[in-house]
C-alpha atoms as one frame of an Amber mdcrd trajectory, in Angstrom:
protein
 -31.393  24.926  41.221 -31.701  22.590  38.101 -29.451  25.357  36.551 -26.107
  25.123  39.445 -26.871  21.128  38.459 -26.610  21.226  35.481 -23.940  23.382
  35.347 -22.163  20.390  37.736 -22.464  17.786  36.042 -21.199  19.959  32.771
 -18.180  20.538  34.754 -17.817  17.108  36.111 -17.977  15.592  32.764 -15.303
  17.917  31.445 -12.845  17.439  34.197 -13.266  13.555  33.600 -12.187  14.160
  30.011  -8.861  13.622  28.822  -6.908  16.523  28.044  -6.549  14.889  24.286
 -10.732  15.015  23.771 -10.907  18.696  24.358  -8.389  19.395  21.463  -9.656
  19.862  18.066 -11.024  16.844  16.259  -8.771  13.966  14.867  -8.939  14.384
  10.671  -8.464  11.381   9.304  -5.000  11.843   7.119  -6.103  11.717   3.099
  -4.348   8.827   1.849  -0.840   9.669  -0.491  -1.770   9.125  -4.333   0.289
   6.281  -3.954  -1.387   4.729  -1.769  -5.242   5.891  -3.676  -3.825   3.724
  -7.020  -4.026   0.839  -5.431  -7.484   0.955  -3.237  -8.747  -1.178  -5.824
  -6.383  -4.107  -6.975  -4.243  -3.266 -10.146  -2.599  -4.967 -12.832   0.977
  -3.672 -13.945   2.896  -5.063 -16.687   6.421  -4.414 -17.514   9.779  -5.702
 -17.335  12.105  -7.335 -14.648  15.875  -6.947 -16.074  15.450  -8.544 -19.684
  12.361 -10.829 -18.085   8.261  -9.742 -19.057   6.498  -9.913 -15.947   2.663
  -9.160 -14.684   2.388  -7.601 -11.119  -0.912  -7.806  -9.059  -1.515  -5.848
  -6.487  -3.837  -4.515  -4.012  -4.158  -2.484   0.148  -3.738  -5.065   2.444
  -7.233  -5.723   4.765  -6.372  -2.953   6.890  -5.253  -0.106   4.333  -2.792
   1.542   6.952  -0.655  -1.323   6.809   0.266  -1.301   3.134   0.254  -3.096
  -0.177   0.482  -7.105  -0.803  -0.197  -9.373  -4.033   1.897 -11.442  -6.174
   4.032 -11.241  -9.582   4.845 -13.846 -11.985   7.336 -13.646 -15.001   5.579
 -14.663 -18.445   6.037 -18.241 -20.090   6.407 -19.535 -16.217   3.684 -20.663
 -13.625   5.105 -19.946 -10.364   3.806 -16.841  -8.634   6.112 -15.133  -6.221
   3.828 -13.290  -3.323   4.553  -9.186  -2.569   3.883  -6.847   0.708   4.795
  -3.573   1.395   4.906   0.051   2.025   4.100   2.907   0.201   5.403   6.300
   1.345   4.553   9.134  -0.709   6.027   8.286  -4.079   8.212   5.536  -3.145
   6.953   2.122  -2.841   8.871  -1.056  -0.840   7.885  -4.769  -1.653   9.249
  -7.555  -0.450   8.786 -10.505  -2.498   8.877 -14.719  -0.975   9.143 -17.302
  -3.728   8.323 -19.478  -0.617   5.543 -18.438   1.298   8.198 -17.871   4.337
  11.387 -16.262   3.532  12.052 -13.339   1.821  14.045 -13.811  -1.841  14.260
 -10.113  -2.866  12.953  -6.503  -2.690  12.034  -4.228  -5.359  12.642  -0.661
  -4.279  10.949   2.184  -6.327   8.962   4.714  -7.154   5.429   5.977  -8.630
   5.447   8.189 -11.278   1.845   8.749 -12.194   0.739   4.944 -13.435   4.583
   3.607 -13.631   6.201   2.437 -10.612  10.133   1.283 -11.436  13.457   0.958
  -9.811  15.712  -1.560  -8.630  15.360  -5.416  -7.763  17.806  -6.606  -4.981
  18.020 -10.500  -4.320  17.664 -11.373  -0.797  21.610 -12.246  -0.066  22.230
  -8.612  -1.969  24.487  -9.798  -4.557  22.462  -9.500  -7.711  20.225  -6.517
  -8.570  17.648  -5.796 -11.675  16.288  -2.855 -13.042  12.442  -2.563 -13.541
   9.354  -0.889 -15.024   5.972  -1.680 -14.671   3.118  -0.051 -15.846  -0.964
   0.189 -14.425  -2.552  -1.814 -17.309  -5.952  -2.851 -15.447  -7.643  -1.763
 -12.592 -11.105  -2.997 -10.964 -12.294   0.298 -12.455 -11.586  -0.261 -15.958
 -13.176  -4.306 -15.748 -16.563  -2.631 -14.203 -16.497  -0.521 -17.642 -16.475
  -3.480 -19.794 -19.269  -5.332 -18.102
């Protein structure tokens, strides 16, 4: 008798399952290597057009939803704040001068520890060329403590 019972409430418990839990487990997806370069926050350093310029970034507090930081162009204070996607290869900031509104995007992609491509101003009339490359990661500061 404790056997047909058991056997009941095995079957009862199954039927109350969604369809989705009987299919094989969820694998979480392994991130893109674009997206692994920046689980710790990075330092890139390159050019904007003509302009020398020092971008920070790091994953946003929930990793799915991207990248964010800041960038500033050397010899001036202001720092101009990033977010964005990565997909793959290709990464897409948006940058705000402001806090608010967006001033421009910089579209391109990762090749091993240089990311470059093009700068578009937020009213799309001007556009830049650029190329920055990793120079400092949370990894390499740990190795000089």
């Amino acid at each position: 008798m404790a056997t047909a019972l058991l056997k009941h409430l095995l079957l009862a418990t199954a039927c109350a399952l969604p369809l989705a839990s009987l299919a094989q487990p969820v694998v979480p997806a392994v991130p893109s290597a674009g997206k692994q370069l920046f689980v710790r926050p990075v330092a890139l350093r390159g050019t904007l057009g003509d302009a020398p310029v020092q971008i920070d970034l790091r994953t946003k507090q929930e990793y799915a939803d991207g990248v964010e930081g800041e960038y500033f162009v050397f010899g001036s204070s202001q720092k101009v704040l990033l977010a964005g996607e990565i997909e793959g290869d290709e990464v897409f900031l948006e940058e705000s001068e402001n806090g608010t509104d967006v001033s421009g995007q910089w579209n391109g992609k990762l090749a091993g520890e240089v990311f470059s491509g093009e700068w578009l101003s937020a009213d799309g009339t001007r556009t830049k060329p650029f190329s920055v490359r990793i120079v400092r990661s949370a990894r390499s500061q740990e190795k000089t403590r």
